[in-house]
C-alpha positions in Angstrom: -81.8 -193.5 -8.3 -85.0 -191.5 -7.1 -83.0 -188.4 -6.1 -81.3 -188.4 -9.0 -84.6 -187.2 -10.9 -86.1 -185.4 -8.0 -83.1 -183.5 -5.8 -85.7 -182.3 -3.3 -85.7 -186.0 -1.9 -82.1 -185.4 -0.7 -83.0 -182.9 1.9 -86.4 -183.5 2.3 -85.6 -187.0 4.1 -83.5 -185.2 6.7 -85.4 -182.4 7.2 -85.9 -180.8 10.5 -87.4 -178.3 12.4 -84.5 -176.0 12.8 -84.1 -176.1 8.7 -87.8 -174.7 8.8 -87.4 -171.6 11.0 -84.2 -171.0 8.3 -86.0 -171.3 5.2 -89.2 -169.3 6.9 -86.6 -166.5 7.8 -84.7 -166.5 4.6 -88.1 -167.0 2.8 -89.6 -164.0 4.2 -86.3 -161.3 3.5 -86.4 -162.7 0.4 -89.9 -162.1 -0.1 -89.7 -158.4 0.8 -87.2 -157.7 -1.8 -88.8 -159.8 -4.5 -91.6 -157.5 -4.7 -90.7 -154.9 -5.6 -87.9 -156.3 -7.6 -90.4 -158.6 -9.1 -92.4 -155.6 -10.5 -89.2 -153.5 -11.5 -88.4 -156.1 -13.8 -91.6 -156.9 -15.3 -92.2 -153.1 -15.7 -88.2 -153.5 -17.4 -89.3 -156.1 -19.2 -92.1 -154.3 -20.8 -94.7 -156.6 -19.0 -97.4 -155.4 -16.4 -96.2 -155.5 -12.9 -98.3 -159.0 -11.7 -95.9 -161.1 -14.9 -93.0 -160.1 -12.4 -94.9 -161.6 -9.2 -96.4 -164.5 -11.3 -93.1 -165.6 -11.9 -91.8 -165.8 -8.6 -94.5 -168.2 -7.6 -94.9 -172.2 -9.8 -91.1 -171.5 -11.4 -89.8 -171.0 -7.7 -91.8 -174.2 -6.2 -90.7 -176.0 -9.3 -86.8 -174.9 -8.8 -87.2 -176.0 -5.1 -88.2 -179.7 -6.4 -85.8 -179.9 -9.3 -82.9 -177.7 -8.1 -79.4 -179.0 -6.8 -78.6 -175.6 -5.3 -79.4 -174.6 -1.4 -79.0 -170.8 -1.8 -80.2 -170.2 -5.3 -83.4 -167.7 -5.6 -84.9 -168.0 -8.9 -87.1 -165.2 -10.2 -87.0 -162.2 -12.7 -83.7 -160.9 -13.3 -82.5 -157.5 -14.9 -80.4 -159.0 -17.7 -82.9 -161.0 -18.4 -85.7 -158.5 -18.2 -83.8 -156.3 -20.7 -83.2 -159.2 -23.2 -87.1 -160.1 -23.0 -87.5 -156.4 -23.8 -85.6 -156.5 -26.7 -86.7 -160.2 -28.6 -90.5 -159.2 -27.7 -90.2 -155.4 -28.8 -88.8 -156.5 -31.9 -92.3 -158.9 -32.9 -95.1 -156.6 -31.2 -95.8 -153.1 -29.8 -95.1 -153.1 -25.6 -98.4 -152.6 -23.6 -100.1 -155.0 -26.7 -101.2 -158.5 -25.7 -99.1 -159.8 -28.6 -96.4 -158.5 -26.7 -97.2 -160.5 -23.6 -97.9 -163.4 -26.0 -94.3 -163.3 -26.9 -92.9 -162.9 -23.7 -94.5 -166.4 -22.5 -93.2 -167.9 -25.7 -89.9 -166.6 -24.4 -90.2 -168.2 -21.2 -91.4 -171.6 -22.6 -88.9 -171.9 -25.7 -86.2 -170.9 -23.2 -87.2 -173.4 -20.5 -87.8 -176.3 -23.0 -84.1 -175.6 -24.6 -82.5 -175.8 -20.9 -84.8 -178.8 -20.1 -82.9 -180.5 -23.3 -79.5 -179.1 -22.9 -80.1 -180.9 -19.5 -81.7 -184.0 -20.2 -78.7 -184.7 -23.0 -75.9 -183.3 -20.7 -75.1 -180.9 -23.3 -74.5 -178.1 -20.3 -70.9 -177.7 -21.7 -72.6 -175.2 -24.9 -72.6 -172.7 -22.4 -68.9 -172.4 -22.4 -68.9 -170.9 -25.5 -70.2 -167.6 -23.4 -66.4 -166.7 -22.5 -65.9 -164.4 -19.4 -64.5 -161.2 -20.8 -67.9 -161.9 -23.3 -70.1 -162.0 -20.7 -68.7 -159.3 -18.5 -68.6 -157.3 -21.1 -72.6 -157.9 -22.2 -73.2 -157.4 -18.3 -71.7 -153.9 -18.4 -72.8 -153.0 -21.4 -76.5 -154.0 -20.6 -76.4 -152.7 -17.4 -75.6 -149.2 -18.9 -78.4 -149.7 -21.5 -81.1 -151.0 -18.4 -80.1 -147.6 -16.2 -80.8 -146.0 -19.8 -84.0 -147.4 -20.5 -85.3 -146.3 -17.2 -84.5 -142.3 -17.8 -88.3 -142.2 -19.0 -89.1 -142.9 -15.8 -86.9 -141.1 -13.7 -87.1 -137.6 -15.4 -91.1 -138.3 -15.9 -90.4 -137.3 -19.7 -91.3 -139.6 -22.8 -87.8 -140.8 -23.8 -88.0 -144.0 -25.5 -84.7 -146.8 -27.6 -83.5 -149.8 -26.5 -79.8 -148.7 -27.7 -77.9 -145.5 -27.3 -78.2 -144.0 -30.5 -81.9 -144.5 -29.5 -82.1 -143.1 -26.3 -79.7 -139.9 -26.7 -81.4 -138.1 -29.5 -85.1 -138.9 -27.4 -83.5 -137.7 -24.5 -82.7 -134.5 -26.5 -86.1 -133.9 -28.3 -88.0 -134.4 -24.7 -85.7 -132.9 -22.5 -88.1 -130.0 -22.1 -90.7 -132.8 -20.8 -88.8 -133.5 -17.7 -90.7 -133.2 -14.5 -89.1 -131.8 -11.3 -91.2 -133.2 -9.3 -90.8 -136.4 -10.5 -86.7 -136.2 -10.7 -86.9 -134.5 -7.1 -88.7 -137.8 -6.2 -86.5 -140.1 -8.0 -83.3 -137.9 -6.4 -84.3 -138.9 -3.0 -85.4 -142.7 -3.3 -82.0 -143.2 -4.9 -80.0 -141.2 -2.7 -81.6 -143.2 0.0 -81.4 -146.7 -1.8 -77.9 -146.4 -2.4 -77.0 -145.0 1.3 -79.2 -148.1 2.6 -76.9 -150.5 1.3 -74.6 -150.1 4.0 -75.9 -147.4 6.3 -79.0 -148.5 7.4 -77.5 -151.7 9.0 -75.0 -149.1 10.8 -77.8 -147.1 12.0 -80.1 -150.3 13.0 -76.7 -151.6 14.9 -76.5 -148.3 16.8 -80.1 -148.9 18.2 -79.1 -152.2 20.1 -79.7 -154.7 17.2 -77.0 -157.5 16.5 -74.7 -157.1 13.4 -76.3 -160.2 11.8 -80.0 -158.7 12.3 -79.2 -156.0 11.4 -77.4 -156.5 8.4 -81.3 -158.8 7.6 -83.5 -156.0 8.7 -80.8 -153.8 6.4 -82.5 -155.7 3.5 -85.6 -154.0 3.7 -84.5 -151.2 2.5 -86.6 -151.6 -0.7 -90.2 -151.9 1.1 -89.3 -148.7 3.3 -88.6 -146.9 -0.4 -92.0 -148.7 -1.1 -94.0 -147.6 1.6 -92.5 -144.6 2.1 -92.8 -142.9 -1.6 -96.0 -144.3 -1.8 -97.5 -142.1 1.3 -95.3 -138.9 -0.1 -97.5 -139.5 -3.2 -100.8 -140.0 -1.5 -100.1 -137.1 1.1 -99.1 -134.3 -1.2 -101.3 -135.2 -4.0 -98.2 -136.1 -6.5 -100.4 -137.7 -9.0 -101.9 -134.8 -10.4 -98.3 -133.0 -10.6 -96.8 -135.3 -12.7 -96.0 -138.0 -11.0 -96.8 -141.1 -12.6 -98.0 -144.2 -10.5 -98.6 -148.4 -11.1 -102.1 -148.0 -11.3 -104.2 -151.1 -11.1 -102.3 -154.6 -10.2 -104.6 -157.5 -11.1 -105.3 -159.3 -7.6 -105.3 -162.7 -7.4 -103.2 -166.2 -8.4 -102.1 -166.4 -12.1 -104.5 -168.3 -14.7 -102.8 -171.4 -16.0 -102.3 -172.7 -18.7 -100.9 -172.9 -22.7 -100.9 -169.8 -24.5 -102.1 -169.4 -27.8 -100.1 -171.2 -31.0 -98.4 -168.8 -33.6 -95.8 -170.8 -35.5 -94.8 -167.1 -37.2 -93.6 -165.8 -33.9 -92.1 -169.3 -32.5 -90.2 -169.2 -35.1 -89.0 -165.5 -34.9 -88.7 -165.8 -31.2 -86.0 -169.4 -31.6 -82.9 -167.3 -31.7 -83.8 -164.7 -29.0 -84.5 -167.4 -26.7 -82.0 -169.7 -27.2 -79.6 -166.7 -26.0 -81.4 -165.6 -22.9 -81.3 -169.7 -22.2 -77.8 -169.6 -22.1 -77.4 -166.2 -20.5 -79.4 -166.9 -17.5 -77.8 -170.4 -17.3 -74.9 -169.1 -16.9 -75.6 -166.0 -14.8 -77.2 -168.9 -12.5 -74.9 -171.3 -12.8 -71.8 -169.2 -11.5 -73.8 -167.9 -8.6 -74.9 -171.2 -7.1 -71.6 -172.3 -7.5 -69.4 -169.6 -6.3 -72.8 -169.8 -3.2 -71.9 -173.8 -3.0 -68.6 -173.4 -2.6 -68.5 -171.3 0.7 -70.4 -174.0 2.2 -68.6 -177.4 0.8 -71.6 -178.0 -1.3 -72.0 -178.9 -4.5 -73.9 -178.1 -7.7 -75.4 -180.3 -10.6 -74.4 -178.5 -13.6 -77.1 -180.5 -16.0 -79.8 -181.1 -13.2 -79.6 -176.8 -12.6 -80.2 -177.0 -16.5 -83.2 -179.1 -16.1 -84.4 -177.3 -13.1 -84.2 -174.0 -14.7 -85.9 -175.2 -17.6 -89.1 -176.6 -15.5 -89.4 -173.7 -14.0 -89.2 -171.2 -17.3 -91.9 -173.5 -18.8 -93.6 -173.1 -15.0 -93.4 -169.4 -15.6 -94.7 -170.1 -19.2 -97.8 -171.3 -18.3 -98.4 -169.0 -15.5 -98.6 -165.9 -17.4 -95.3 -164.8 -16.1 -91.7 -163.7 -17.5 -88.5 -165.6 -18.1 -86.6 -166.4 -14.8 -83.3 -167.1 -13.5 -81.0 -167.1 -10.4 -80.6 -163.7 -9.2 -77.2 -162.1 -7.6 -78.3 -159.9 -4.8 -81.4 -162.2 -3.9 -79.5 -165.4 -3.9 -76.7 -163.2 -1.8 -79.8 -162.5 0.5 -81.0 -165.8 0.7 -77.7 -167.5 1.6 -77.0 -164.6 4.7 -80.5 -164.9 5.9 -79.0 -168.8 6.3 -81.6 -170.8 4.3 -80.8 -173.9 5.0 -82.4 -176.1 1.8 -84.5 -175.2 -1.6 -87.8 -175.2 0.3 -86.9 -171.7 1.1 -88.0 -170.7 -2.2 -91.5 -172.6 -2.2 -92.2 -170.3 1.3 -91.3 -167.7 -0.9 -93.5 -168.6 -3.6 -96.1 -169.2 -0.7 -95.8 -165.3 0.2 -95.5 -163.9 -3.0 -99.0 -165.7 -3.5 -100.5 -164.5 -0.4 -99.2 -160.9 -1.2 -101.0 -161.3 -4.9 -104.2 -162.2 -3.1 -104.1 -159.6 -0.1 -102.0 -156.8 -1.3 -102.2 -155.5 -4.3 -104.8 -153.0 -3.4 -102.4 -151.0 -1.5 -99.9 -151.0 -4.5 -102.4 -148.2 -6.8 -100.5 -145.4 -5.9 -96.7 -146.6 -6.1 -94.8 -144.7 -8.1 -93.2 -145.7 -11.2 -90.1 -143.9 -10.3 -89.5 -145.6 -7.3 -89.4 -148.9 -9.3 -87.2 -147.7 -11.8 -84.8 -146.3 -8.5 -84.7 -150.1 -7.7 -83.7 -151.3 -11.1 -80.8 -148.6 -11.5 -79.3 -149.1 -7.9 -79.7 -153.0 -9.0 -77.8 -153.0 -12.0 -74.8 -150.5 -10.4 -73.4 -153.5 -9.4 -72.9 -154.9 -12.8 -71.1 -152.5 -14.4 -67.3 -153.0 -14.3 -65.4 -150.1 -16.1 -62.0 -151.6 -15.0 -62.5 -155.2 -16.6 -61.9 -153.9 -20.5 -58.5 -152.5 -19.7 -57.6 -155.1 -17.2 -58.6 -158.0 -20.2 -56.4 -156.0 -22.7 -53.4 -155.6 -20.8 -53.3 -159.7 -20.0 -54.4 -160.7 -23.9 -55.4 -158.6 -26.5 -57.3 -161.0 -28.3 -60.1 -161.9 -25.2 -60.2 -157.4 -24.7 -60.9 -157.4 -28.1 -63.6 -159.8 -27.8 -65.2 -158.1 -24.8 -65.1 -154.4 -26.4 -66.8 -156.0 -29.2 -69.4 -157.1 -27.1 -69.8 -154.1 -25.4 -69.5 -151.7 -28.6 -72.5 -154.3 -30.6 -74.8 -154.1 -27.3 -74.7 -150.5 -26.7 -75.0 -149.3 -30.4 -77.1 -151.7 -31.9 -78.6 -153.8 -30.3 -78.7 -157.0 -26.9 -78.7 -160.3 -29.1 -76.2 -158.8 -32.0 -73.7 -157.6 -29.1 -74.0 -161.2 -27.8 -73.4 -162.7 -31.0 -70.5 -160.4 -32.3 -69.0 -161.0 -29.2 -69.5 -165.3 -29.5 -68.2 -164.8 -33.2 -65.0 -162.3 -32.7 -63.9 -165.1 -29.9 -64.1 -168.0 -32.2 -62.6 -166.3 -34.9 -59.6 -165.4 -32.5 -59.5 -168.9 -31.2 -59.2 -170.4 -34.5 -57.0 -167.7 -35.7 -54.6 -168.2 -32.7 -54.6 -171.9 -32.6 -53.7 -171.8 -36.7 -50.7 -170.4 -35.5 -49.4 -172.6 -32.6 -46.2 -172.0 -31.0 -43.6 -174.9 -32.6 -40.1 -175.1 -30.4 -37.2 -176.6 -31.8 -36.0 -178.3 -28.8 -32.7 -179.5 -27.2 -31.3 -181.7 -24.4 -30.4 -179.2 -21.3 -27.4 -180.6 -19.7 -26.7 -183.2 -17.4 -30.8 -184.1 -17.6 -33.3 -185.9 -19.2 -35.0 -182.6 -20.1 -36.1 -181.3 -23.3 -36.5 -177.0 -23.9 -36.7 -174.8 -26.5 -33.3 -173.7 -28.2 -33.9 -170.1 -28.8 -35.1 -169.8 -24.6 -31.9 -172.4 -22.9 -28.9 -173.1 -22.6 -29.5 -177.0 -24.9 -27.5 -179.5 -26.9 -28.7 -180.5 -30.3 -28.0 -183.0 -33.0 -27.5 -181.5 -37.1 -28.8 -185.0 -38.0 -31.5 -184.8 -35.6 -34.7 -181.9 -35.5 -36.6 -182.5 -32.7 -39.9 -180.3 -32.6 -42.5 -179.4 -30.5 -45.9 -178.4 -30.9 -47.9 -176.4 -28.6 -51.5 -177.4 -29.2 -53.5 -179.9 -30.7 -53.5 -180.9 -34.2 -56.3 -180.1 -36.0 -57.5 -178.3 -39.5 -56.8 -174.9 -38.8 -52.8 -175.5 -37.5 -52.1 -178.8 -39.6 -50.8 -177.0 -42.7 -48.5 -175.1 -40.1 -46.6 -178.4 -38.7 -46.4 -179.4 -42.5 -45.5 -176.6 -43.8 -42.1 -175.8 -40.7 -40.9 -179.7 -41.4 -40.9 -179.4 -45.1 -38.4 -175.8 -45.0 -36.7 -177.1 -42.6 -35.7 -180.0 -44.5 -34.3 -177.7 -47.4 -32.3 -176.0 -44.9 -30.8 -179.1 -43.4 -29.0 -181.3 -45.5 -27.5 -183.5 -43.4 -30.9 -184.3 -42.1 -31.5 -187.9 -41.3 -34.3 -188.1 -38.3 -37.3 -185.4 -37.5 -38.8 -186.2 -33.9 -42.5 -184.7 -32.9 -43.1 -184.1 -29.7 -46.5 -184.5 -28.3 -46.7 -183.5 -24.9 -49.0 -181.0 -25.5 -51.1 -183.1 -28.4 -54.6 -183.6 -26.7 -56.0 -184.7 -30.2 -55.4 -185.4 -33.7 -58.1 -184.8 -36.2 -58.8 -186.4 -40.0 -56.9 -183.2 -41.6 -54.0 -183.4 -39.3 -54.3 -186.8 -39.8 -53.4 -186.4 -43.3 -51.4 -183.6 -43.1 -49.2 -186.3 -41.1 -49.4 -188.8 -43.9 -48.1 -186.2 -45.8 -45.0 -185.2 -43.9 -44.6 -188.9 -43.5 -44.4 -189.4 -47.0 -42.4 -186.2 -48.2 -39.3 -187.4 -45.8 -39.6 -191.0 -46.8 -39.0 -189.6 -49.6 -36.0 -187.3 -48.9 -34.6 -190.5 -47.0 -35.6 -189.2 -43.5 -37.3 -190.8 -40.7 -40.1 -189.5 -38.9 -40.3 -190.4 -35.3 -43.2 -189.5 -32.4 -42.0 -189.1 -28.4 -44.1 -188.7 -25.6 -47.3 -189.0 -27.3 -50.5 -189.4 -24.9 -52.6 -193.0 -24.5 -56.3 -191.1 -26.2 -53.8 -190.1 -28.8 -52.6 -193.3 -29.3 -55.9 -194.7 -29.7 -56.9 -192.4 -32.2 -53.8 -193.0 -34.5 -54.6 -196.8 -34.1 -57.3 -196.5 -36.0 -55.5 -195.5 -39.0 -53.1 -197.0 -41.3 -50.2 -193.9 -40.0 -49.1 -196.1 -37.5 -48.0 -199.1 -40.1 -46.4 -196.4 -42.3 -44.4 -194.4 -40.3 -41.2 -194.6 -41.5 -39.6 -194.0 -37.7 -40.4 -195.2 -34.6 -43.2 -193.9 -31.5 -40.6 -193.5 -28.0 -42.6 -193.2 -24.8 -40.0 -190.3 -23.8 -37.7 -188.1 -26.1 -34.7 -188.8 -24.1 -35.5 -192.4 -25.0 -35.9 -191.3 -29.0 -32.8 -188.9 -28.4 -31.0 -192.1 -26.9 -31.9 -194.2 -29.4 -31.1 -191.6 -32.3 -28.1 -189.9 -30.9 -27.0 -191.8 -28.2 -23.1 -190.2 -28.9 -24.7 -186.8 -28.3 -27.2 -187.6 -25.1 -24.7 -189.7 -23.3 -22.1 -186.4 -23.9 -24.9 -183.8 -22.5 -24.6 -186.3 -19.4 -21.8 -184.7 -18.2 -21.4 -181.2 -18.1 -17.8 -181.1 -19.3 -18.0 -182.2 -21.8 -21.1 -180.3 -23.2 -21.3 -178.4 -26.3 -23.7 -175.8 -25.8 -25.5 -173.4 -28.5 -26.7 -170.5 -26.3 -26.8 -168.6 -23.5 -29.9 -169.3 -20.9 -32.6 -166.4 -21.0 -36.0 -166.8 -18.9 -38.3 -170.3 -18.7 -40.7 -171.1 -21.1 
């Protein structure tokens, strides 16, 4: 019952000394990467660079303690970096304190939503988020994150946080661009982005094994570092341009509540109720699809609760909103970290780096920071996804172009939302319309399949019909609407059969619209019969009065209700024959 509330009990009773030199490995490639990652995204962000560290250090212990996942390295993120960016540049001027005021309200109303959403199991909201949604946000912010960091990368003053922001800036300050700075910039990416792979190739060819290797491959990032750092100092490229970090704040974080503004709470909710569910889910898949590989699993809810502690950690430590990150979670699992405690070393590091080495971080370069952000987010965009969506349904590549369109041209949180709303829209739209089979007896079985797709025997007295999808208010009026004209069409009409094998649920207004249908054949002198309708199903309708006034009868199969309502006909399609059949078999449905 103990573990259930603190997870780190799990594998901290079992722990040994082989899982320590794991997590102190994984801990410290992990550490090299979260530094400069760390301040790429607070600089993203629109934070100074120490709210990037701070935030690797109480959220990570407090994920360690609280999370269910082994691989998971929580810390500042790009999506949410950008999104931060965005809901605090929209309240206060970047650079202000008021901005960094809102950023830690950020954290805290995000990691006190998740801690709820947790604590009351209510992880499912996240579903909402559909895939082709959220790919289509990824790429789409992705492009707008590589944009954002142009300023950087051509040295010129280009500011916007969406395209029609950023192009005509671009344009006015092109003549702004420093060569020296873009020269720069040119060769940290063009090494960044050959060190993905070649470096490991090149360490291999020294003697090294292919799994140290592929480690010491990881610190690619602190070579860019170190390296661009002595170019500046050596040639002087401060005074040509280039523009560097400056001052980094040494020292542990001060702790503690920010100040109370109820006017920015509230104009911060919304924003940070959708960078809650964003990183949940961003999180979310990657422990998961990280748990999997190993036979592990994750606690949906408890992640919720963990992620939460540790945004509220990060909101009291001065830092930014955190989540699990891809490529550092992808890090930590190959550098075999064997439990969560791998992220308290790393918090442990990141602490001792705040107190020993921020000195030697003056004269970094902005530009190579931004060079670590773009080659970052290259992984996130996915050009192909749009037309693959389309081509399988129309209605979900709608939905993710949408998303895409809303977050390039105007704006993170009203691409999310268009993209949320033109999904439920479609859903409801599509569901209103279910697919209703008129359905037949195929010969010689006790199968039922839709006339207009097999080869089926039916009865004129007897219209058997199948729905698709559960009843509720948007598709009720449909059922009602197909019984009714088909009634007029029949005359010799004398039993209608629903079959429910795809009913999962019956609400109020299908209810009624049931009642209805009910009554109108009563009426007509027609019985209404149900087949094959599901035990939850069941219960619901037994709470009614539908059940006591159905005219027909409720047959656990519709061969039984066919039996029982055409047995002539049935007992004929028994033997092939004999069989009178209406059409000609096309494909399965």
């Amino acid at each position: 019952m103990l573990t259930r509330f603190l997870p780190f009990l799990a594998w901290a009773r079992h722990y040994t000394r082989a899982d320590l030199s794991n997590d102190v490995i994984a801990a410290m490639v992990v550490t090299i990467m979260l530094i400069p990652q760390g301040m790429a995204y607070a600089m993203l962000a629109g934070l100074p660079p120490q709210a990037g560290l701070y935030g690797a250090i109480v959220p990570l212990v407090l994920y360690a303690a609280f999370g269910t996942s082994r691989a998971l390295a929580v810390g500042p993120v790009a999506v949410v970096a950008l999104m931060t960016a965005a809901a605090a540049g929209a309240v206060a001027q970047s650079g202000t304190e008021y901005y960094h005021l809102a950023a830690v309200w950020i954290a805290l109303l995000s990691g006190a939503m998740m801690l709820a959403l947790g604590l009351f199991r209510l992880g499912f909201i996240a579903s909402f988020l559909s895939h082709p949604v959220i790919s289509g946000f990824i790429t789409a912010a992705g492009l707008l994150i590589a944009a954002s960091q142009l300023r950087h990368i051509l040295g010129a003053d280009i500011t916007g946080k969406t395209l029609p922001q950023v192009v005509p800036s671009l344009v006015a300050n092109i003549s702004q661009i420093s060569w020296v700075t873009v020269t720069l910039a040119g060769a940290i990416l063009a090494f960044l982005i050959w060190a993905r792979t070649g470096l490991a190739q090149v360490l291999q060819r020294m003697g090294l094994s292919a799994p140290v290797a592929k480690l010491l491959g990881k610190t690619a990032l602190l070579i860019a570092v170190v390296a661009s750092t002595a170019v500046v100092l050596a040639f002087g490229l401060q005074d040509r341009g280039v523009a560097i970090l400056g001052d980094v704040p040494r020292g542990l974080p001060e702790f503690g509540m920010p100040s109370v503004d109820i006017g920015l709470i509230q104009l911060l909710l919304a924003p940070a109720a959708m960078i809650a569910i964003v990183g949940y889910v961003e999180s979310i898949s990657i422990a998961q699809t990280l748990a999997a590989k190993k036979r592990q699993s994750v606690d949906p809810n408890r992640e919720l609760v963990a992620l939460g502690l540790a945004n509220l950690g990060a909101g009291v430590s001065n830092a930014m909103p955190v989540t699990g990150g891809l490529s550092r979670s992808i890090v930590n699992y190959d550098a075999g970290a064997a439990t969560p405690a791998a992220g308290a070393i790393t918090a442990v590091l990141i602490a001792v780096a705040l107190l020993v080495l921020t000195p030697l971080m003056y004269s970094l370069p902005r530009v190579t920071l931004a060079a670590i952000i773009i080659v970052a987010v290259v992984s996130l965009l996915d050009f192909r996804a749009l037309p693959r969506t389309w081509a399988y349904s129309r209605a979900d590549g709608a939905a993710m172009a949408a998303t895409m369109v809303f977050t390039l041209f105007v704006g993170v949180e009203q691409g999310l939302i268009a993209g949320v709303g033109l999904s439920l829209v479609l859903f409801l739209y599509r569901t209103s319309r279910p697919h209703m089979a008129v359905v037949g007896q195929v010969p010689g079985t006790e199968h039922f399949r839709n006339v207009a797709r097999h080869d089926v025997v039916t009865d004129d007295q007897v219209f058997s019909i199948r729905v698709d999808e559960s009843l509720y208010f948007p598709n009720a009026r449909a059922l009602e609407d197909r019984i009714v004209q088909t009634l007029s069409d029949r005359p010799a009409l004398r039993h209608v059969v629903l079959q429910c094998t795809a009913v999962n649920y019956i609400d109020a207004s299908a209810l009624e619209s049931l009642e209805a249908i009910n009554d109108r054949l009563k009426t007509a002198d027609v019985q209404f019969h149900l087949s094959e309708v599901k035990g939850p199903v069941m219960d619901q309708l037994a709470r009614s009065h539908f059940l006591n006034d159905l005219t027909g009868a409720i047959y656990l199969t519709q061969f039984d209700a066919m039996m029982a309502l055409s047995p002539s006909v049935t007992r004929a399609c028994q033997q092939r024959d004999r069989c009178e059949t209406l059409r000609s078999p096309t494909q399965a449905s």
